[in-house]
MOPAC internal coordinates of N, CA, C and O (Angstrom, degrees):
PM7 1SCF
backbone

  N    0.0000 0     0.00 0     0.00 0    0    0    0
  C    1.4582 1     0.00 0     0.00 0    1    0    0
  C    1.5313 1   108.68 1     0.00 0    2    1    0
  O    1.2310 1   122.47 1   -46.57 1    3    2    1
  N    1.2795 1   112.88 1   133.43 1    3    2    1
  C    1.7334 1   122.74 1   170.27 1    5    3    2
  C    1.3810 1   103.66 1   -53.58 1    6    5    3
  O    1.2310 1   125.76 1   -10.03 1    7    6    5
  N    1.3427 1   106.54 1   169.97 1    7    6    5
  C    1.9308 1   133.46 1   164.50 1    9    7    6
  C    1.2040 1    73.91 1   -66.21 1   10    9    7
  O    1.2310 1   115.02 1    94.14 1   11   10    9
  N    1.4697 1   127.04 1   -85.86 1   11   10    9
  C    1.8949 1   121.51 1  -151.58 1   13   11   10
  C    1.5280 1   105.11 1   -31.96 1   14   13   11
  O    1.2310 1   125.89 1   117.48 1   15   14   13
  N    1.4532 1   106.28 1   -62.52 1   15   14   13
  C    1.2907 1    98.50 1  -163.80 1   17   15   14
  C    1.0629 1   119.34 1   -67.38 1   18   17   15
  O    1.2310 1   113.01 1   152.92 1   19   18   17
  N    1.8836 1   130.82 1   -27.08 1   19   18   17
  C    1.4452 1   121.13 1   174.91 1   21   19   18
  C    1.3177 1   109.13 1   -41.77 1   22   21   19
  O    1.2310 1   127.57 1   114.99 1   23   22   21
  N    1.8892 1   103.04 1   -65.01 1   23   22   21
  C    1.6371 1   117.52 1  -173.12 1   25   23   22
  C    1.7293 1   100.62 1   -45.55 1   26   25   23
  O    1.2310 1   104.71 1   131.45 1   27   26   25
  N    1.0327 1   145.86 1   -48.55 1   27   26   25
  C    1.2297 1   110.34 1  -135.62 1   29   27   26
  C    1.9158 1    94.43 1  -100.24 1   30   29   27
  O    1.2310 1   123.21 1   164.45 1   31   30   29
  N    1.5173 1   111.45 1   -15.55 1   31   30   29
  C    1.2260 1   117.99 1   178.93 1   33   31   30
  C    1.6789 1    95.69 1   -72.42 1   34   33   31
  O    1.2310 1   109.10 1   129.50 1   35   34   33
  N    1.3602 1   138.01 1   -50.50 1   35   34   33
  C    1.2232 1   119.48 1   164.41 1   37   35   34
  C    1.5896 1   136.81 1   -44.70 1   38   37   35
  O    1.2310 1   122.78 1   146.74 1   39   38   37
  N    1.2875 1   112.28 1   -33.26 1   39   38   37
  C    1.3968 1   140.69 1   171.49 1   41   39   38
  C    1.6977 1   117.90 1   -50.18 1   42   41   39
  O    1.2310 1   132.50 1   140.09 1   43   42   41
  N    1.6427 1    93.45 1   -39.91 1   43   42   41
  C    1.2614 1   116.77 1   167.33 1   45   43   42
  C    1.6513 1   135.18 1   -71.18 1   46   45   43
  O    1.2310 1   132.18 1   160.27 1   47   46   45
  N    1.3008 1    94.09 1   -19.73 1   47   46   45
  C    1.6700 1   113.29 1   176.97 1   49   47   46
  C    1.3060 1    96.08 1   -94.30 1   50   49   47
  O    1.2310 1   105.00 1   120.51 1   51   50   49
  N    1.5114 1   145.35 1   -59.49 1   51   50   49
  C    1.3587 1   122.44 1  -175.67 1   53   51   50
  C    1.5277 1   121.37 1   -70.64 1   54   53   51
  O    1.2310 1   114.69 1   157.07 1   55   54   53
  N    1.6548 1   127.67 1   -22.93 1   55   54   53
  C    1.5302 1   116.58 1   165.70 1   57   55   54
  C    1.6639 1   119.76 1   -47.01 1   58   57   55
  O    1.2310 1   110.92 1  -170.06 1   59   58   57
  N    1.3174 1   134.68 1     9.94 1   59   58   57
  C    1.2192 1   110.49 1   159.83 1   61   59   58
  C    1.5757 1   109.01 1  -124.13 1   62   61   59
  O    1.2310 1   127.40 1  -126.08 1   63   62   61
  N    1.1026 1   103.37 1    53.92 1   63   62   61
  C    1.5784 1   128.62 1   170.51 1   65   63   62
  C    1.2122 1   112.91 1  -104.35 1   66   65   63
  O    1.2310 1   130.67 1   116.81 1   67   66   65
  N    2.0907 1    97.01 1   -63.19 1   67   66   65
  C    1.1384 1   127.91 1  -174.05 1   69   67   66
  C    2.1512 1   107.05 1   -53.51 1   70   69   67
  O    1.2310 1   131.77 1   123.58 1   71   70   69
  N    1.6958 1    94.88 1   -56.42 1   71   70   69
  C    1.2023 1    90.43 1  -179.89 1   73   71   70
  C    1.7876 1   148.61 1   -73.59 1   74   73   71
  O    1.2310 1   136.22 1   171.01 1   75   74   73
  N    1.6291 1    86.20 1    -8.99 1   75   74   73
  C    1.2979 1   106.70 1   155.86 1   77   75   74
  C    1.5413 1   133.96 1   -60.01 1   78   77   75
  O    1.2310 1   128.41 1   158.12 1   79   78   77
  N    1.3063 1   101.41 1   -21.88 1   79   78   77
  C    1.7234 1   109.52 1  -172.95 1   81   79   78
  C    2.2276 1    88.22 1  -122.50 1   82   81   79
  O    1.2310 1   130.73 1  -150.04 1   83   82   81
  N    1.6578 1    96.90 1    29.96 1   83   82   81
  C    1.8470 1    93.09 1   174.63 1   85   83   82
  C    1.5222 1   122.09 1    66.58 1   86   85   83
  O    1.2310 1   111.41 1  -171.27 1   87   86   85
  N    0.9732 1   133.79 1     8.73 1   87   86   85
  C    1.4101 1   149.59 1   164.98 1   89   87   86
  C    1.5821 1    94.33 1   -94.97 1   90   89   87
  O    1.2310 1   133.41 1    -6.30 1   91   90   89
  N    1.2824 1    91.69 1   173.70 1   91   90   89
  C    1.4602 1   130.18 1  -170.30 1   93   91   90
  C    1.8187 1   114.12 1  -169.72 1   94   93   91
  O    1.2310 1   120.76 1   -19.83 1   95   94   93
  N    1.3444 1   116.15 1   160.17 1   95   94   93
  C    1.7612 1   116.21 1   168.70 1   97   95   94
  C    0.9092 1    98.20 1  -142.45 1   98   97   95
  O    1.2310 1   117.19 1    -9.60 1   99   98   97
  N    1.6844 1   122.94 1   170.40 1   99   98   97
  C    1.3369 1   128.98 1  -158.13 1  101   99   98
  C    1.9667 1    89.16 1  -165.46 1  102  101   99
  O    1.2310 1   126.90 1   -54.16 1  103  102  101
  N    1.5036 1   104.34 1   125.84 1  103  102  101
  C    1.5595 1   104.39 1  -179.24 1  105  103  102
  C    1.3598 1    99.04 1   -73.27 1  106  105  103
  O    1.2310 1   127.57 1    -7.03 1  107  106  105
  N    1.2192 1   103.04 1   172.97 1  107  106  105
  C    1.4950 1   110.63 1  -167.95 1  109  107  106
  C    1.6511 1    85.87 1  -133.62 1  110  109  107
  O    1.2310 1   127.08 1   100.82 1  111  110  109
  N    1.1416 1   103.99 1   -79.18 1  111  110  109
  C    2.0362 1   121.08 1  -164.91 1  113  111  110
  C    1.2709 1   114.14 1  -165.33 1  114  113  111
  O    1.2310 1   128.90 1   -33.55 1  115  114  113
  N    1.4519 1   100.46 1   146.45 1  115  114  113
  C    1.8268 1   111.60 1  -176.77 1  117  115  114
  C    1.8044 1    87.73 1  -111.64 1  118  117  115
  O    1.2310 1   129.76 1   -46.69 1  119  118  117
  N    1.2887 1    98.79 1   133.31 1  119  118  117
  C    1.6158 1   106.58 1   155.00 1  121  119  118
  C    1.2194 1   110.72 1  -107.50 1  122  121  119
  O    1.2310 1   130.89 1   -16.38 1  123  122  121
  N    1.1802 1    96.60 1   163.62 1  123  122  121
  C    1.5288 1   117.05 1   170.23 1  125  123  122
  C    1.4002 1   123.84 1   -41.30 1  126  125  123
  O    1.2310 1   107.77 1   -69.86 1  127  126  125
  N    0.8867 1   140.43 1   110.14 1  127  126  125
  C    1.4167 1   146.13 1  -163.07 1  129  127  126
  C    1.0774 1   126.03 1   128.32 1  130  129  127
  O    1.2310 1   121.21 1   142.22 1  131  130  129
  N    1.6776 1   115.29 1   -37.78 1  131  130  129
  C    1.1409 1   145.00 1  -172.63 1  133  131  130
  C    1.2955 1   117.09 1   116.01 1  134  133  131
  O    1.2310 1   114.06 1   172.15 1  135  134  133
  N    1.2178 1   128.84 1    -7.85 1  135  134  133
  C    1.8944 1   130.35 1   163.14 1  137  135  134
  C    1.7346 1   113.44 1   -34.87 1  138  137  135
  O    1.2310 1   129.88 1   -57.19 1  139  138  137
  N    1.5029 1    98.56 1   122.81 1  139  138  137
  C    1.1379 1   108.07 1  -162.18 1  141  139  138
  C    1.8275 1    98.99 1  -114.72 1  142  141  139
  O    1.2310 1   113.90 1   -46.40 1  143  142  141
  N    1.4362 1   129.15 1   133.60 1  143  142  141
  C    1.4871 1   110.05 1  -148.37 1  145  143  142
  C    1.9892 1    57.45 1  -146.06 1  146  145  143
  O    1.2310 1   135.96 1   -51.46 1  147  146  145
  N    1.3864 1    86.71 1   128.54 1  147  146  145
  C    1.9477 1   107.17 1   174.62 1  149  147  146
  C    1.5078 1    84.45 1  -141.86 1  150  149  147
  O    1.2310 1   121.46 1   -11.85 1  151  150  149
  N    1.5169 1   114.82 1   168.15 1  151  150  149
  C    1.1841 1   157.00 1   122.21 1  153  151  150
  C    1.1665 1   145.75 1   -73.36 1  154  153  151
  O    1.2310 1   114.52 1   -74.41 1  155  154  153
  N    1.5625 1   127.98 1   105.59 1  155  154  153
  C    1.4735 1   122.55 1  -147.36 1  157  155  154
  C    2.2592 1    69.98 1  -108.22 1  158  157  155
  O    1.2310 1   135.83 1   -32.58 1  159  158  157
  N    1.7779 1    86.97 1   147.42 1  159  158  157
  C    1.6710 1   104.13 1   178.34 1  161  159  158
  C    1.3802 1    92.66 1  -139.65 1  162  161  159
  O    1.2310 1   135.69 1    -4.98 1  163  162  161
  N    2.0343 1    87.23 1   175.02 1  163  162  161
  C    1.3253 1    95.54 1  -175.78 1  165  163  162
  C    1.7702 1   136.95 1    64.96 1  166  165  163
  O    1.2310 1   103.11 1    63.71 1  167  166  165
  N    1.5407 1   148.62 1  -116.29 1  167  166  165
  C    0.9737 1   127.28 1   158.48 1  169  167  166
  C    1.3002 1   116.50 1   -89.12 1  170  169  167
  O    1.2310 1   124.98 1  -174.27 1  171  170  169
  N    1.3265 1   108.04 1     5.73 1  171  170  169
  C    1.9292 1   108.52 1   178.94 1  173  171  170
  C    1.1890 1   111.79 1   -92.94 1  174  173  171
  O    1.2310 1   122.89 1   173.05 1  175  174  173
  N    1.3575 1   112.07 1    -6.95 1  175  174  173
  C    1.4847 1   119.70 1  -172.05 1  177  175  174
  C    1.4503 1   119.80 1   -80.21 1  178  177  175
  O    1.2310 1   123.12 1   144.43 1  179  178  177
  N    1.4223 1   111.63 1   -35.57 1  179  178  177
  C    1.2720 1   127.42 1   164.06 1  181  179  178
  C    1.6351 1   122.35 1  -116.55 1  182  181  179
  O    1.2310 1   130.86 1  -150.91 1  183  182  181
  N    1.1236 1    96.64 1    29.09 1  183  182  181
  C    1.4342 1    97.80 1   173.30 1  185  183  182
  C    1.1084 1   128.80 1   -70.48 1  186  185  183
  O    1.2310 1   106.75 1   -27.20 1  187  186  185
  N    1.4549 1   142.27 1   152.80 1  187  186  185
  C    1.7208 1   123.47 1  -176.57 1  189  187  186
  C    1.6421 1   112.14 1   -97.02 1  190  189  187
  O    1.2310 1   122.63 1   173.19 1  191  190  189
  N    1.5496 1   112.56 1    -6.81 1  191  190  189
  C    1.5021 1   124.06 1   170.93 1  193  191  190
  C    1.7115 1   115.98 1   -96.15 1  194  193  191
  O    1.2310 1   120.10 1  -172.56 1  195  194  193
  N    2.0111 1   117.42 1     7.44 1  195  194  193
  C    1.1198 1   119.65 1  -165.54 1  197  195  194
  C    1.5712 1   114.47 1   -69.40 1  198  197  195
  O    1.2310 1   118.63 1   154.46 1  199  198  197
  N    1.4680 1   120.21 1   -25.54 1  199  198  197
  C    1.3689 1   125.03 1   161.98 1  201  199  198
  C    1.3237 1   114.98 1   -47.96 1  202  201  199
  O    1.2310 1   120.54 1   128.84 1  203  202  201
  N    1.5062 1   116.57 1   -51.16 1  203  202  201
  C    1.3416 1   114.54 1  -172.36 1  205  203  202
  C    1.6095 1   113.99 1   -63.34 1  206  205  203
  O    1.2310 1   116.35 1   134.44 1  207  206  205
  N    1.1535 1   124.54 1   -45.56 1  207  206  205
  C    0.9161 1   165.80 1   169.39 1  209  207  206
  C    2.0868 1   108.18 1   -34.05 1  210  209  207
  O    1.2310 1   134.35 1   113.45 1  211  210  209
  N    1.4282 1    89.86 1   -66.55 1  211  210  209
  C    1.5579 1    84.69 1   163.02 1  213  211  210
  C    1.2809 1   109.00 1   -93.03 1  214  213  211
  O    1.2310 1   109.28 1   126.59 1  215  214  213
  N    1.0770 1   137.69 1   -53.41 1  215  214  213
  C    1.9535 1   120.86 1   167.79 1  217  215  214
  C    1.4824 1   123.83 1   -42.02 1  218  217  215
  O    1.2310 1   115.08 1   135.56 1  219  218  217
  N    1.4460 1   126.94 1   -44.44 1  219  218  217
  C    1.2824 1   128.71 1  -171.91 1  221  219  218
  C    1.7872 1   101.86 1   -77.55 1  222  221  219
  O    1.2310 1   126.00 1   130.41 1  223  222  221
  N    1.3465 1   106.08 1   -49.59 1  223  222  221
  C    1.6018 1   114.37 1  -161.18 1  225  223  222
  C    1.5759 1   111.07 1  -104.97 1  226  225  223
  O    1.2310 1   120.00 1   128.44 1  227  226  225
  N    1.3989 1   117.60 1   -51.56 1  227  226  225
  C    1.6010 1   108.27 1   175.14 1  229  227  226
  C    1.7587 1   107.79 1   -70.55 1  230  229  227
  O    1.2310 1   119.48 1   123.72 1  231  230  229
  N    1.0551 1   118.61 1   -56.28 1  231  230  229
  C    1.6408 1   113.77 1  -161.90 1  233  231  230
  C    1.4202 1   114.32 1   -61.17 1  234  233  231
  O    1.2310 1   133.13 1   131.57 1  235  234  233
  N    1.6715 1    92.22 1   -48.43 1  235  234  233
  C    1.6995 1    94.05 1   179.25 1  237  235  234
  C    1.7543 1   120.16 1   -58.48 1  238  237  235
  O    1.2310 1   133.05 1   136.79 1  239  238  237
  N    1.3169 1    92.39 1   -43.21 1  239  238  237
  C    2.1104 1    91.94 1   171.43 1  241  239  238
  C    1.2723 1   104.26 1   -59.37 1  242  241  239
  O    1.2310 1   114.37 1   141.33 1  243  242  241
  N    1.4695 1   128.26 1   -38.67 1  243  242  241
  C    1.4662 1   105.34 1   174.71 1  245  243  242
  C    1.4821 1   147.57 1   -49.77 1  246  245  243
  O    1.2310 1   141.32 1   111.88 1  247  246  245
  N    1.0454 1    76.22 1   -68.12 1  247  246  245
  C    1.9425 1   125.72 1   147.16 1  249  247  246
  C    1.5890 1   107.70 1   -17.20 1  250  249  247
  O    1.2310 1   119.66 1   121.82 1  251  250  249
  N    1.4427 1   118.26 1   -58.18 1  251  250  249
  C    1.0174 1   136.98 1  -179.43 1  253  251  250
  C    1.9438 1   118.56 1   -88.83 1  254  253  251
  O    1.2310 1   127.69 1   145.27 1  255  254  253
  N    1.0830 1   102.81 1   -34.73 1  255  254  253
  C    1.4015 1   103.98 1   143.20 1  257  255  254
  C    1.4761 1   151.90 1   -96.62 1  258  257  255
  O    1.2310 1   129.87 1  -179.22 1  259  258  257
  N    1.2657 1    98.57 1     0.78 1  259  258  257
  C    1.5385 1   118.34 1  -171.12 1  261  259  258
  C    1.2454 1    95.26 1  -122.96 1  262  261  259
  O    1.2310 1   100.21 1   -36.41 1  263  262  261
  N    1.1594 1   153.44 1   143.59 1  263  262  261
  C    1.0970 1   141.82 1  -179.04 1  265  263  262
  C    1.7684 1   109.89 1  -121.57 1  266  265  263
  O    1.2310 1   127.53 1   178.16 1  267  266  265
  N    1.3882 1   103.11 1    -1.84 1  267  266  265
  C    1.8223 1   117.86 1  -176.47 1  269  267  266
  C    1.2570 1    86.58 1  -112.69 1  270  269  267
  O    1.2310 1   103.81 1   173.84 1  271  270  269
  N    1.2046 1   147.42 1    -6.16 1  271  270  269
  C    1.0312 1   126.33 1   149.40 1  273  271  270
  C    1.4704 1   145.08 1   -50.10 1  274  273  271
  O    1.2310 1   106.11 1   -76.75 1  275  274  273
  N    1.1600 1   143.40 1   103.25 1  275  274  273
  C    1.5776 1   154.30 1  -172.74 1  277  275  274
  C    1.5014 1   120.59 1   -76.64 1  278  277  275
  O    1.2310 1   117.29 1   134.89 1  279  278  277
  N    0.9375 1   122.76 1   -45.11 1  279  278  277
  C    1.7675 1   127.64 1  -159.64 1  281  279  278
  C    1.7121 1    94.74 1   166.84 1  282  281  279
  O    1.2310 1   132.74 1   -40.04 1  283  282  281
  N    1.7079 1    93.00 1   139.96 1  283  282  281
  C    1.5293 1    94.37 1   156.73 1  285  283  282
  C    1.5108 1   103.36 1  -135.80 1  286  285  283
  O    1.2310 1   129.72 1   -38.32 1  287  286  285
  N    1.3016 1    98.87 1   141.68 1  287  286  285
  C    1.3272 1   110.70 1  -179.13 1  289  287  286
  C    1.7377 1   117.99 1  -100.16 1  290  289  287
  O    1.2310 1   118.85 1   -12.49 1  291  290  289
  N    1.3584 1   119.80 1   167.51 1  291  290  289
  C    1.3850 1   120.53 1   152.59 1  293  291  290
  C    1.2467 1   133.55 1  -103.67 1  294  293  291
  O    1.2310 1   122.79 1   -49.24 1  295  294  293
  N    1.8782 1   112.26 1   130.76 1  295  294  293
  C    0.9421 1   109.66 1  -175.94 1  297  295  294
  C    1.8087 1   117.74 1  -102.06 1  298  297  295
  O    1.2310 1   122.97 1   -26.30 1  299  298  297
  N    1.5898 1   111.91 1   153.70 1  299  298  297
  C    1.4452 1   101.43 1  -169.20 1  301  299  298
  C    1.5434 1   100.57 1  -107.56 1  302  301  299
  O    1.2310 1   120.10 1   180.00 1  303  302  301

């Protein structure tokens, strides 16, 4: 299995977190390094806690399961 595919099969286990509280994410692209560039939608999209949200809750689960994982960012 690819980095893509680990990440995005993990990605897939936390969206029904996200969509429970009306959010949703959507991968965008892994670079090289491991930079992980998602899209938070829906109420995550404009949320005013959405930083926390992908730093506290998306990156760190990655992070913690991915281990080539680096940072994920948001893309607009």
């Amino acid at each position: 299995m690819t980095l893509e595919e680990q990440v995005k099969e993990a990605l897939e286990k936390m969206r029904p977190q996200l969509q429970a509280d009306g959010g949703d994410l959507e991968f965008i692209k892994l670079e090289d390094g491991g930079k992980v560039h998602v899209k938070l939608t829906g109420a995550c999209g404009n949320c005013p806690m959405a930083t926390m949200t992908l730093k506290q809750g998306v990156e760190r689960f990655l992070k913690d399961t991915i281990p080539e994982v680096t940072e994920v960012v948001q893309a607009f």
